[in-house]
N, C-alpha and C positions, 0 to 999 in steps of 0.2 A: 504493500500500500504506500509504503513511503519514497519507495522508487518510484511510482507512479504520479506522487506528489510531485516530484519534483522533478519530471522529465515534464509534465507538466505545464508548472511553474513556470519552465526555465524555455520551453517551444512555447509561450506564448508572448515570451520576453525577445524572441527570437523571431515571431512574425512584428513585434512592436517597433523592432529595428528596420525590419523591413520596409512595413508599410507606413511608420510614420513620414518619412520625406516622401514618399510617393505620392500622400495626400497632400501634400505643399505644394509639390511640386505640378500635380495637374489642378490646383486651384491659381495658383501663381505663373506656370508657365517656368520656371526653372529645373536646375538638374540635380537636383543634391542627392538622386540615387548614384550618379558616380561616388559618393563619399564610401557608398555601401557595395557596390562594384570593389571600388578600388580594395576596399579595406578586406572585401571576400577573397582576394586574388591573391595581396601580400600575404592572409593567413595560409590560403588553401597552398599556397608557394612555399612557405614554411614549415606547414606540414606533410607536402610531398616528399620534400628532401629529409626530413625527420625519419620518415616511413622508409625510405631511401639506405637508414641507416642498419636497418631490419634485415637486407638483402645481404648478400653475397660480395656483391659490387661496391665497390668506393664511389661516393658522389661527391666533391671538393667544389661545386661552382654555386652554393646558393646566395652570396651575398651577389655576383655579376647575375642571375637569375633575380634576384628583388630590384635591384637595379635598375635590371629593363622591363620590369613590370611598371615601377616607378618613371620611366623614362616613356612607354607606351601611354601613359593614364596623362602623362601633364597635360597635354592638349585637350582633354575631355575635362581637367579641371581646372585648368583656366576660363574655359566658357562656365564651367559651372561658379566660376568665382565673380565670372565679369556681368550675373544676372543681379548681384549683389553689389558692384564698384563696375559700373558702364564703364567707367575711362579706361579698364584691360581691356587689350588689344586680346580679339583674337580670329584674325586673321586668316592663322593656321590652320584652325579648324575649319574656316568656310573652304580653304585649300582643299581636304582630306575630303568633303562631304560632296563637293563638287568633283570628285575623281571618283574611277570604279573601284576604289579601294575596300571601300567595305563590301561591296557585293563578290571582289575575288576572296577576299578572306572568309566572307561567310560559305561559298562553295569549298574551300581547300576545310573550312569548320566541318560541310556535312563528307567532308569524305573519308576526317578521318574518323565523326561517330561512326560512319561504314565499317573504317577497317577496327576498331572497336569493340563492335557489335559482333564482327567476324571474329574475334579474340574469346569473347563471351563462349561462346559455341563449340569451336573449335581447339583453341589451345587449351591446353592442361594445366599450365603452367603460364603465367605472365610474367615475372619477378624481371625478365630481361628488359623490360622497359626501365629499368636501374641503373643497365648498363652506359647509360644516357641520360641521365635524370634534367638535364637541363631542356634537352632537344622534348623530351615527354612534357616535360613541363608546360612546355611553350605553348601545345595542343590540348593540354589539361592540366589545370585549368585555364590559365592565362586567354587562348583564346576566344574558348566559348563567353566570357566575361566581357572581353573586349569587346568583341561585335557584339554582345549584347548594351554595351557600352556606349560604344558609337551609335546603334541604331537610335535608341532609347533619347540621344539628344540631339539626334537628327531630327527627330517628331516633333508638333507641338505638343501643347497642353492635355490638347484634346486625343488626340491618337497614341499619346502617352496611358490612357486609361484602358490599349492594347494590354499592357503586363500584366495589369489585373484580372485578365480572361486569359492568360497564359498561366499563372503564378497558382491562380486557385485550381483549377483542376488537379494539380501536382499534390497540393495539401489534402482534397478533399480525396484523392485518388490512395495516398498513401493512409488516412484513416481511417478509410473504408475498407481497405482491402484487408489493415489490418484487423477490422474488427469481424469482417467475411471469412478469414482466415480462421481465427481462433474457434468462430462456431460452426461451420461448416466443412475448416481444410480438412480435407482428406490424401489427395493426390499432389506429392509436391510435383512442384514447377522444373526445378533445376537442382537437383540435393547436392550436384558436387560442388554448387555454384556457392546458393545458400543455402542451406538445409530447413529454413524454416516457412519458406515461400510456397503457397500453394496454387492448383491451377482455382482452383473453388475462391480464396482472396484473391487472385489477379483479375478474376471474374465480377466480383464483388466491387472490387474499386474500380475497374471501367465502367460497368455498368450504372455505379452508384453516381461518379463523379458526373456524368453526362444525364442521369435524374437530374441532379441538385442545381448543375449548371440552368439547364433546360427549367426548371422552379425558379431560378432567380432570373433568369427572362423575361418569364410570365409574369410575375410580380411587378418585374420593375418597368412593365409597360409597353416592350418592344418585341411581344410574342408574335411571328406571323412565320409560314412556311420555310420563307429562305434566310430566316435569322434563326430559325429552330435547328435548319441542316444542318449550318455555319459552325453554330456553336458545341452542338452533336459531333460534329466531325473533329470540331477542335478540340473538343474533351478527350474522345476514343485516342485523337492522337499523341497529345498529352500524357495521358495514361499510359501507352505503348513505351514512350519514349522516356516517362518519367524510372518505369519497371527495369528497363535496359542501362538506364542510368545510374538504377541501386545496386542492379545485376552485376556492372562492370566497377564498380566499388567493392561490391563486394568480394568479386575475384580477383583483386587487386590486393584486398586485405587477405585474402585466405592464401596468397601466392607467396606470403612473409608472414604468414602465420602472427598472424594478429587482429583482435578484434576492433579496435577504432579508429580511426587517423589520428585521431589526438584526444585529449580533456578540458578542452577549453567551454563544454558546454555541457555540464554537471544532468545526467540521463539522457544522452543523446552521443555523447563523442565528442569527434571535431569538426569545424567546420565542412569539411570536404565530404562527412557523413552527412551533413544538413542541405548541403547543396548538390550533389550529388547527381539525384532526378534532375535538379533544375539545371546544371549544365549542360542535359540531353535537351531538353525541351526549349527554356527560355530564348537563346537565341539563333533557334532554327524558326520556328513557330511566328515570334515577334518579328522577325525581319521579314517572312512571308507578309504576317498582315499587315504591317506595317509599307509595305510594296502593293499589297491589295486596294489597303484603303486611300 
């Protein structure tokens, strides 16, 4: 019971980081989720090379790996500073958003959830991605965050309120599934992956996440055929991707025989456990609709 308090406690301490500048930020039109970008990237960079230390392999580069996480993010927060002191220039950024730079980085993003995905399934063992920790790094996390990064203040105010139909399925998808799981698993999912994922909870959180979605539709006033598909499709997919995202963490952590990236989030782990799903989903998803709308 008391682990349950405070795993809790402490994820709902964890959506309040989230979502508090996001409501700022699409009332106001500014970016202060790069703060929460940035600051997921340096942890989840931290704790990759930490994780790093588990393997077999020496990894010696994580201060040049913070670095150029720190070196990629200025320009996303300088715009985010100059919403706050207009007289920053930022220049550079109209440079970057007016170039196909984020639409090549976001394809080189979905190729490598591909080969990812293909790791999940297929290999045995992953621990090799150690051998490299800086080059892995780059891919995970760094740049699922980036282009989510970039997209996120390419938007306005208003197409900024994208994330939030991206973000929740991911939460309601992982509660659902687990609560699917516990009263009806019977058949796991993937036992060498994780042993305690079922197909009965993966059923339960797609299913459920695209009810809840599809309910708050309706409520909030914009139910009609092609917003029900819209957001139906975008939950199933969410879900799919958020599952493949826990999947490939977890085999990740079972390839170094350990069970969390870090403790920096008392019933949960480390960050890299908390976002995890969201570096599959958020910025594949988000830069589609965000190109749609």
């Amino acid at each position: 019971m008391k682990d349950v308090l405070i795993r809790s406690v402490f994820g709902a301490l964890f959506l309040m980081v989230v979502f508090t500048p996001f409501v700022y930020d699409v009332r106001n039109d500014a970016n202060l989720m790069n703060l929460v970008f940035f600051t997921f990237t340096m942890l989840g960079t931290h704790e990759l090379f930490e994780m790093g230390k588990k393997s077999p392999f020496q990894n010696t580069l994580k201060l040049p790996a913070l670095i150029l996480v720190v070196a990629l993010f200025i320009p996303l927060l300088i715009q985010t500073l100059a919403h706050f002191y207009p007289a920053v220039s930022n220049t550079f950024w109209h440079l970057i958003i007016e170039s196909p730079l984020l639409f090549i980085l976001w394809g080189i993003l979905v190729l490598a959830i591909g080969v990812f995905c293909y790791w999940i399934f297929k290999k045995e063992n992953i621990d090799f991605v150690f051998k490299r920790t800086f080059i892995f790094n780059f891919f995970y996390p760094v740049l699922p965050m980036w282009v989510l990064a970039m997209a996120y203040t390419f938007t306005n105010n208003f197409d900024k309120q994208i994330l939030l139909v991206v973000l929740l399925p991911i939460y309601l998808n992982d509660t659902l599934a687990y609560v699917s799981g516990r009263i009806f698993g019977k058949h796991l999912l993937l036992p060498g992956v994780s042993p305690k994922k079922t197909w009965e909870g993966f059923a339960g959180g797609l299913l459920g996440a695209a009810l809840v979605m599809l309910a708050i539709l309706y409520f909030a006033g914009h139910f009609n055929a092609l917003n029900a598909i819209a957001v139906a499709v975008i939950s199933i997919l969410a879900s799919i991707l958020a599952t493949l995202g826990d999947l490939f963490e977890s085999k990740l952590k079972r390839s170094i025989h350990i069970k969390d990236s870090g403790n920096i989030l008392p019933g949960h782990g480390g960050i890299l456990d908390r976002i995890d799903a969201m570096l599959f989903v958020a910025p594949v998803l988000y830069v589609l609709l965000a190109l749609i709308s």
